[in-house]
C-alpha positions as CSV (number, residue, x, y, z in Angstrom):
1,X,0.0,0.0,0.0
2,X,1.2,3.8,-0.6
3,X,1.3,6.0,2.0
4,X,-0.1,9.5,2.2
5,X,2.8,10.5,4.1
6,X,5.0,13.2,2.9
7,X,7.8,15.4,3.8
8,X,6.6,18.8,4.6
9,X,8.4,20.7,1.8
10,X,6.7,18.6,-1.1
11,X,2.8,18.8,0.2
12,X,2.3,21.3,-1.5
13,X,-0.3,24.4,-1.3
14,X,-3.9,24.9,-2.5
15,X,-6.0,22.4,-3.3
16,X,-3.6,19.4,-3.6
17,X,-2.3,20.0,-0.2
18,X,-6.2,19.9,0.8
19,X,-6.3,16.6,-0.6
20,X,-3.6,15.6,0.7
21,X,-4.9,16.2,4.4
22,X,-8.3,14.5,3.2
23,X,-6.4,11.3,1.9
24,X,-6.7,8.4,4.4
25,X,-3.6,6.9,5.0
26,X,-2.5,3.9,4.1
27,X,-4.5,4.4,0.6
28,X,-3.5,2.7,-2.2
29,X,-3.7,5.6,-4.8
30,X,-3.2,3.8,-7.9
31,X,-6.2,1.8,-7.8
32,X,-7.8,5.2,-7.7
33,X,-5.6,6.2,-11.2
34,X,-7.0,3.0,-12.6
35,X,-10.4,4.1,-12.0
36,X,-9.9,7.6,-13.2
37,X,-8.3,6.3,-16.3
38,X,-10.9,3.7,-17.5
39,X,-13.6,6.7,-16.8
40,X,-11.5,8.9,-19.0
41,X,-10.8,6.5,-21.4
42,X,-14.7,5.9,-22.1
43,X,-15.1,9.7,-22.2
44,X,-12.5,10.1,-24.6
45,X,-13.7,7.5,-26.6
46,X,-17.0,8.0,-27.0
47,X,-16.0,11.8,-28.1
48,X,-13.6,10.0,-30.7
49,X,-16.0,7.5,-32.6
50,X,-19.1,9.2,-32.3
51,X,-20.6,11.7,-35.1
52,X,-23.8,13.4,-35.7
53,X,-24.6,14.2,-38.9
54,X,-26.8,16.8,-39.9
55,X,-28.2,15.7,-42.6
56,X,-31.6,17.2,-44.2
57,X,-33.1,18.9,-41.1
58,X,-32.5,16.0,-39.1
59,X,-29.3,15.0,-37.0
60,X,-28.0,11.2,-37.1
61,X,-24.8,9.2,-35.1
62,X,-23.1,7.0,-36.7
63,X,-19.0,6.1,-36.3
64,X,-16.0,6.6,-38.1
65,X,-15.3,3.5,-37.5
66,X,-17.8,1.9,-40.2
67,X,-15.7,4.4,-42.8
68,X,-12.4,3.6,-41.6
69,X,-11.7,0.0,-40.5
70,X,-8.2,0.8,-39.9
71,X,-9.0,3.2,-36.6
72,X,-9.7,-0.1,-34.7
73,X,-6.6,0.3,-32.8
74,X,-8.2,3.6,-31.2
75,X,-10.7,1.2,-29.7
76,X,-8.0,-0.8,-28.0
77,X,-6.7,2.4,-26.3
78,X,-10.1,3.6,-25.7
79,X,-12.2,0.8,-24.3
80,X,-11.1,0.4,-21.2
81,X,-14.4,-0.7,-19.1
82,X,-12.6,-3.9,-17.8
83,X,-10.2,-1.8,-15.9
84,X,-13.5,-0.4,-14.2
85,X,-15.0,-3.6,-13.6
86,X,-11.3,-4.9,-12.1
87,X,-11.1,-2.0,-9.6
88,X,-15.1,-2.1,-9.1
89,X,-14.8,-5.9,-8.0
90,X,-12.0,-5.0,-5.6
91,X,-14.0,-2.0,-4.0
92,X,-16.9,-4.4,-4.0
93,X,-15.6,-7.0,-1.8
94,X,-13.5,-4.7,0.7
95,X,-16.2,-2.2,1.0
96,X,-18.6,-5.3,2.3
97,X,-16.2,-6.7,4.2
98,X,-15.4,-3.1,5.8
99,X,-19.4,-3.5,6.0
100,X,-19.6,-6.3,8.3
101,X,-17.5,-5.8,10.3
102,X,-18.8,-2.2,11.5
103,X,-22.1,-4.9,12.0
104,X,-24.2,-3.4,8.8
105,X,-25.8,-5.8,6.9
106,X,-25.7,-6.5,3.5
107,X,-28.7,-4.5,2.6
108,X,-27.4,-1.6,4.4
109,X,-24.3,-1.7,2.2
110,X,-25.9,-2.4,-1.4
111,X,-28.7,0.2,-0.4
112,X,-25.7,3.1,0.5
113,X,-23.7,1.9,-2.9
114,X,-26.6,2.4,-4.9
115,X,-28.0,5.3,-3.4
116,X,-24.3,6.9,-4.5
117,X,-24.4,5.5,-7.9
118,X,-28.5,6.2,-9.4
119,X,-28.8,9.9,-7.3
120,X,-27.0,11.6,-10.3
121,X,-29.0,9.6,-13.0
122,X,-31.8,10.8,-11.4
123,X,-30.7,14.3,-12.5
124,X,-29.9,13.4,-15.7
125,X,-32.9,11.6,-16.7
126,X,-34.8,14.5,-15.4
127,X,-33.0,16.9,-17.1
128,X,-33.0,15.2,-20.5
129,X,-37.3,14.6,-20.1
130,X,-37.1,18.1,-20.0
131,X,-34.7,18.9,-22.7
132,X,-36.8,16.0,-24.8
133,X,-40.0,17.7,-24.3
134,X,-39.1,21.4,-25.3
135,X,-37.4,20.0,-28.2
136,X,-40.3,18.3,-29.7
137,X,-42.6,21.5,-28.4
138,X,-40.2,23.8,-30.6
139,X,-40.4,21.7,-34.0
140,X,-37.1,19.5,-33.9
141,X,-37.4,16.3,-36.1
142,X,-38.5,13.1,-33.6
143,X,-35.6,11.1,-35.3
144,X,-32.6,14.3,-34.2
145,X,-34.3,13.8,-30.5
146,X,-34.3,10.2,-30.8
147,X,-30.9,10.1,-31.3
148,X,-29.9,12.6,-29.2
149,X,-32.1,10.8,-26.1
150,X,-30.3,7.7,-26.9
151,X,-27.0,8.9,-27.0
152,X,-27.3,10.1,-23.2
153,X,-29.5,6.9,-22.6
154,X,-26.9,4.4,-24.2
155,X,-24.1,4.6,-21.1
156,X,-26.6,3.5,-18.6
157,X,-26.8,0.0,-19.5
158,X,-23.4,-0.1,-18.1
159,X,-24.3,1.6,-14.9
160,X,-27.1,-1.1,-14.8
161,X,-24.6,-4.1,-15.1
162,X,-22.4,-2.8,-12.6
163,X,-25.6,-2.0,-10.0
164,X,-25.8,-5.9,-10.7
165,X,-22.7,-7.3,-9.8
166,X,-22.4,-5.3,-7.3
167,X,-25.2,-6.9,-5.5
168,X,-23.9,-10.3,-6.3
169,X,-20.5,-9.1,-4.7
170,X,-20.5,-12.0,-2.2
171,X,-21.4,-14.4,-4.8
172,X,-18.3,-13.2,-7.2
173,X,-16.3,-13.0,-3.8
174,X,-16.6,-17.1,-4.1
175,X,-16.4,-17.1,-7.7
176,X,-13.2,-17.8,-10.0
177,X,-12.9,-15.9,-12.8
178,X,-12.3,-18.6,-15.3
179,X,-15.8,-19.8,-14.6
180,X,-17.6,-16.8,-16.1
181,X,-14.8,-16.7,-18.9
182,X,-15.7,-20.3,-20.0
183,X,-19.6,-19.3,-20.1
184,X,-18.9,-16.8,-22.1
185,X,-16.6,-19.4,-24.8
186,X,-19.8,-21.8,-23.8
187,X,-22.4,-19.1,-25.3
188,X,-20.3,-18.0,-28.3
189,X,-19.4,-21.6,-29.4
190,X,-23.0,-21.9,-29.4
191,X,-24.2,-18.8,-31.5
192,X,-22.0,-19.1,-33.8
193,X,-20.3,-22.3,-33.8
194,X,-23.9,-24.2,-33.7
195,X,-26.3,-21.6,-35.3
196,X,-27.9,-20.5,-32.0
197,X,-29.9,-18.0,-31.1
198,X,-28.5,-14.7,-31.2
199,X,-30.5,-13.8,-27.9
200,X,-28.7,-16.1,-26.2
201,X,-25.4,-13.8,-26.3
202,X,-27.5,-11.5,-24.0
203,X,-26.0,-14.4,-21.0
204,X,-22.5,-12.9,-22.2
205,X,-23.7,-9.2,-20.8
206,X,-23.3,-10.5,-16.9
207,X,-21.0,-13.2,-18.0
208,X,-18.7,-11.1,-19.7
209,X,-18.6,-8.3,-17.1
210,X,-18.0,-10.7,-14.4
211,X,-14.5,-12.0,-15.5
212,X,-12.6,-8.5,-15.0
213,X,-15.2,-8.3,-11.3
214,X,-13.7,-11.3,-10.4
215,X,-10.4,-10.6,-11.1
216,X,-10.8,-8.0,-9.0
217,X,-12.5,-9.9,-6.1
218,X,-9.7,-12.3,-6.0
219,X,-7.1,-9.6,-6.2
220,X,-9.4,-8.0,-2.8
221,X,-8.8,-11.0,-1.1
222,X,-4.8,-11.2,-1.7
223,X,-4.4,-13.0,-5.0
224,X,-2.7,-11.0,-8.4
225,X,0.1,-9.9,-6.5
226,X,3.1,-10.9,-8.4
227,X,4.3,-9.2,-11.9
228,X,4.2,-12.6,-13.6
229,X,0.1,-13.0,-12.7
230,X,0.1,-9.3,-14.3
231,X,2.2,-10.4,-16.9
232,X,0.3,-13.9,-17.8
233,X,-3.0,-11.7,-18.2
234,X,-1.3,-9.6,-20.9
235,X,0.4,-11.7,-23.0
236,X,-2.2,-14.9,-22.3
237,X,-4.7,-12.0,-23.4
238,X,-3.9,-10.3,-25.9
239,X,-2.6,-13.2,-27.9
240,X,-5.9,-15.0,-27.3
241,X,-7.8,-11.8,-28.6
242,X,-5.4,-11.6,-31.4
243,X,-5.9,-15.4,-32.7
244,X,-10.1,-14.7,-32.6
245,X,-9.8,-11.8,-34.4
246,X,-7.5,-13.1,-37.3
247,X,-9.0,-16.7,-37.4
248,X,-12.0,-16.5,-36.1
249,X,-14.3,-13.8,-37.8
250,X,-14.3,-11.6,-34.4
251,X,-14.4,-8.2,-35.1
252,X,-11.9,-6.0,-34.6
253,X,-12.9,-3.4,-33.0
254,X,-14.0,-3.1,-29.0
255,X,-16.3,-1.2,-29.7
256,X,-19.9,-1.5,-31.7
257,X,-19.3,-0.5,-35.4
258,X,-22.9,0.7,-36.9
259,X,-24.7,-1.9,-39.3
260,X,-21.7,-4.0,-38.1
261,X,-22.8,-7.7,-38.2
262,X,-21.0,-8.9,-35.2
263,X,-20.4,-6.6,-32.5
264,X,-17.5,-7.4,-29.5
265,X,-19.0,-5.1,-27.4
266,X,-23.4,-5.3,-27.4
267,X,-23.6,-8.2,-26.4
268,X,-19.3,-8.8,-25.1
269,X,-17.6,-11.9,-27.2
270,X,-14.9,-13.7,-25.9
271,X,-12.5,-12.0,-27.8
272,X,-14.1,-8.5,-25.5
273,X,-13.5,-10.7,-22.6
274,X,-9.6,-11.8,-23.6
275,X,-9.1,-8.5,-24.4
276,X,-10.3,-7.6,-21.0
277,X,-8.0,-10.0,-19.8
278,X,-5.2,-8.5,-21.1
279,X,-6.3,-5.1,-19.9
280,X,-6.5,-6.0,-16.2
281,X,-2.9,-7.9,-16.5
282,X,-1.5,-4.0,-18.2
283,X,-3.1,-2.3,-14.7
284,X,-1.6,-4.8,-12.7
285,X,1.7,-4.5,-14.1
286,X,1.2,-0.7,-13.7
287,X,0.8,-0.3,-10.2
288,X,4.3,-0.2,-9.3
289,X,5.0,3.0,-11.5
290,X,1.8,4.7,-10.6
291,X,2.2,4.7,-6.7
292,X,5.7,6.3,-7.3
293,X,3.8,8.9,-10.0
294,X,1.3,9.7,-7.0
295,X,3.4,10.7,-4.1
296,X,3.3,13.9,-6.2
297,X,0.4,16.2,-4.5
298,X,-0.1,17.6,-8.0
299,X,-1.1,14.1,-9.6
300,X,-2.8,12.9,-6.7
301,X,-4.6,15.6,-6.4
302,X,-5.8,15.3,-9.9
303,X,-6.3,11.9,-9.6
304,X,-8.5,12.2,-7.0
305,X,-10.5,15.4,-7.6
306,X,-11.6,13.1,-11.1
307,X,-12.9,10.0,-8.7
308,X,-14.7,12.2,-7.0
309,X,-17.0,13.4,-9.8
310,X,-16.6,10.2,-11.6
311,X,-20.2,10.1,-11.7
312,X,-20.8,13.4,-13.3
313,X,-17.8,13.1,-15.9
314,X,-19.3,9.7,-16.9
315,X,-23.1,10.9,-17.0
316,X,-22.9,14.5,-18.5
317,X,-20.0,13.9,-21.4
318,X,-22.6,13.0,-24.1
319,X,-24.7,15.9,-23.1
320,X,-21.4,18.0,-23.8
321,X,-20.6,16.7,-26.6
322,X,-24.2,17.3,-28.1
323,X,-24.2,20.6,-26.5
324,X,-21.2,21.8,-28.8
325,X,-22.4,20.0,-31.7
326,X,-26.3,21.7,-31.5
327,X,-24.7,25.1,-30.8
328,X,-22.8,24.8,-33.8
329,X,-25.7,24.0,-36.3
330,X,-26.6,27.9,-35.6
331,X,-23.4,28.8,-36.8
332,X,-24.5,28.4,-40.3
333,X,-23.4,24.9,-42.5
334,X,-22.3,21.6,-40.9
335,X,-19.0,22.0,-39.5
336,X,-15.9,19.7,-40.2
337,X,-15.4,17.2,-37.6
338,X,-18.6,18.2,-35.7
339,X,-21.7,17.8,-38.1
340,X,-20.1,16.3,-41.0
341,X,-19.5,12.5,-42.5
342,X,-16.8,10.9,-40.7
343,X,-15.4,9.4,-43.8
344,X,-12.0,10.9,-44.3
345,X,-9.0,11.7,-42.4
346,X,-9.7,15.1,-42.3
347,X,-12.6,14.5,-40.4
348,X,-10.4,12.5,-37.7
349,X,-8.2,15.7,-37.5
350,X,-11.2,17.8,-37.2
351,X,-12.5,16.1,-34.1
352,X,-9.4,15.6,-32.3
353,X,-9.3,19.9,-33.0
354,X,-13.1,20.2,-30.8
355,X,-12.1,17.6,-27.7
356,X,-11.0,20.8,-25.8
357,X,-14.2,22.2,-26.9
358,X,-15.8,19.3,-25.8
359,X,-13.6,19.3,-22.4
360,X,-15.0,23.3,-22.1
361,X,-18.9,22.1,-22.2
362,X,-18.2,18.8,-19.7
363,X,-16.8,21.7,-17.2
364,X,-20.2,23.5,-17.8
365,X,-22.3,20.3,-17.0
366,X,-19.7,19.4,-14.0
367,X,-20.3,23.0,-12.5
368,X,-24.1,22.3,-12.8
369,X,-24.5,19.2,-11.5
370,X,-21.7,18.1,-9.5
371,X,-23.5,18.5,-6.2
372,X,-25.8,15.3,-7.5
373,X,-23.2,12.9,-6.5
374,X,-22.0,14.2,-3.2
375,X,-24.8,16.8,-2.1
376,X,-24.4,21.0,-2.0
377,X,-21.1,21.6,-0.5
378,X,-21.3,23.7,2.7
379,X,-22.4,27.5,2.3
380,X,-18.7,29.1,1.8
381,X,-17.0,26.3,1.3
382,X,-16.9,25.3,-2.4
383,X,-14.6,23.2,-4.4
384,X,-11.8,24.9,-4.1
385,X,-12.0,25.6,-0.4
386,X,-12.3,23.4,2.5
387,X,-15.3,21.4,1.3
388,X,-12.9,19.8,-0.8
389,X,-10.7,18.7,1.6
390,X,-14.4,17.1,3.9
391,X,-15.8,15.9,0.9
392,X,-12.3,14.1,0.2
393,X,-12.3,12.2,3.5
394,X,-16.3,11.4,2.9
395,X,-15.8,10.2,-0.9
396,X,-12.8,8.7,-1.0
397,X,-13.0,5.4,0.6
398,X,-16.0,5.4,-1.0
399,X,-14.3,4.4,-4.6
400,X,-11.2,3.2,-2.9
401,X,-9.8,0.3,-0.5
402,X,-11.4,1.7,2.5
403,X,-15.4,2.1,4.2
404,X,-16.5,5.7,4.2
405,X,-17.0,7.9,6.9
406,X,-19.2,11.3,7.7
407,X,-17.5,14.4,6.8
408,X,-15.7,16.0,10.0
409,X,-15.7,13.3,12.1
């Protein structure tokens, strides 16, 4: 475990020296850098390979990635949900067994983790009803709102999964994570080995999901210690990912691919799940590295101020993105990169040109909404003050190693 302990001269001043003081000690901080990054990484992502179109009057998504079959590799980079589900599995089974022993019960425990994780969708989904209703009352094409409602609706199936497995937590405590991975060869050998039912990779969705949470359960209870576990995941992973892809019809993208007959992603293959294999052995074999990185106050600070509006980055960075991309219809014609066909490489440097812009508009939403995931701040004490540093020693165990605790006390 890293320690929060620091000479004097390097803490710092400002806000990462509040953090600092707000950081249990003992915390391992670069689970916490895990988490940040696979939030970021699906941010990032979805701002890379998705487009709307505006195309007569209405606006449609679709992906560069069903133009250009050679930006797979961005997916790679990109989808990095099995990192979540690793560090989520390890949170799950120390936060319930933190649980216990302060005598709360299970329900106590899966009622207080999902309290913190559906209070913010809450906002959203009342927000975007809103937005929905005054867009249809103004004249706006049902198909432009339909997409743009199921753009902000489409992350939430992977809040839902994770609501799930969380409340199996002791069950995937008790589980090995081959035992999920082989359900998942079980169901793909049968659709499309045998000719089954394609409604039968719908299994793969809790499946799938479960290998990386039981990773992380196993690691929670002392296993995946050693560099050469970390080092078997990669390799063992990524050359199993690579052999389905070049010899047996996988996709190769992570991610869904519009009109795409297979996808890796909706409902997850095995070659998702090896992938995500290979994934959790690269965080592993990052550890090291990041917990000298994070003795910094700077990059912890950053670090950490990121968990704790993990929720609101994840929720509201669709909304921004749609946000920029709707403001600049009134500009006059479709812009490059923002409205236009994602079909040339022109349009890839276009897009990589409005991420800061993108970045600008998620800082709106954050500013908004923020207090949805851990309640108004104290009069007088906003984020950069010392609400920060109580909301830091409330939050923080919360998506760490450790149980949380009341601000203050």
């Amino acid at each position: 475990m890293a320690s929060s302990t620091l000479d004097p001269a390097r803490r710092g001043s400002g806000i990462a020296h509040r953090v600092l003081l707000g950081t249990p000690p003992g915390r391992d901080r670069a689970v916490d850098a895990l988490r940040a990054f696979a939030v970021l990484g699906v941010v990032l992502g979805h701002w890379l390979v998705t487009a709307l179109v505006a195309d007569g009057g209405a606006v449609w998504s679709t992906s560069p990635l069903k133009y250009a079959p050679g930006l797979a590799p961005v997916s790679w980079v990109f989808q990095t949900l099995a990192v979540f589900f690793l560090v989520g599995g390890l949170v799950g089974v120390k936060g319930h067994a933190s649980a216990r022993a302060r005598g709360a019960t299970y329900g106590q425990w899966l009622g207080a983790r999902l309290k913190r994780l559906f209070r913010p969708v809450a906002a959203l989904l009342a927000v975007w009803a809103a937005v929905a209703g005054a867009l249809l009352a103004s004249g706006v094409a049902p198909e432009t709102v339909r997409t743009l409602v199921s753009l902000v609706c489409s992350p939430l199936w992977f809040l839902l999964v994770f609501a799930a497995l969380t409340a199996a937590t002791p069950l995937a405590a008790r589980i090995r994570p081959w035992w999920p991975l082989a359900v998942v060869a079980l169901v793909d050998l049968i659709r499309f080995g045998a000719g089954g039912p394609a409604w039968l990779g719908w299994v793969n969705v809790a499946a799938g999901w479960l290998v990386p949470y039981c990773l992380g359960a196993a690691w929670a209870r002392g296993r995946l210690q050693s560099r050469r576990t970390g080092w078997a995941l990669l390799a063992g992973g990524a050359l199993a990912a690579a052999l389905l892809v070049a010899f047996a019809g996988y996709p190769a993208s992570m991610v869904g691919v519009p009109d795409a007959a297979v996808s890796n992603l909706s409902p997850p293959t095995l070659a998702a799940a090896a992938f995500g294999l290979a994934q959790c052995g690269a965080a592993l074999l990052l550890l090291r590295p990041l917990r000298r990185v994070l003795r910094r106050p700077a990059a912890w600070a950053a670090v950490a101020v990121v968990n704790l509006f993990a929720m609101t980055v994840f929720l509201w960075h669709q909304t921004a993105m749609m946000a920029v991309t709707m403001a600049g219809l009134l500009a006059g014609p479709p812009l490059p990169g923002l409205h236009t066909l994602p079909g040339s490489p022109f349009w890839i440097l276009a897009r990589l040109a409005w991420l800061p812009v993108f970045g600008a508009a998620l800082l709106v939403c954050w500013a908004l909404f923020r207090r949805f995931e851990h309640g108004r701040p104290p009069r007088g004490r906003g984020v950069a003050g010392t609400g920060l540093r109580d909301r830091t020693r409330a939050a923080v165990p919360a998506y760490g190693t450790g149980p949380a605790r009341p601000a203050g006390r």
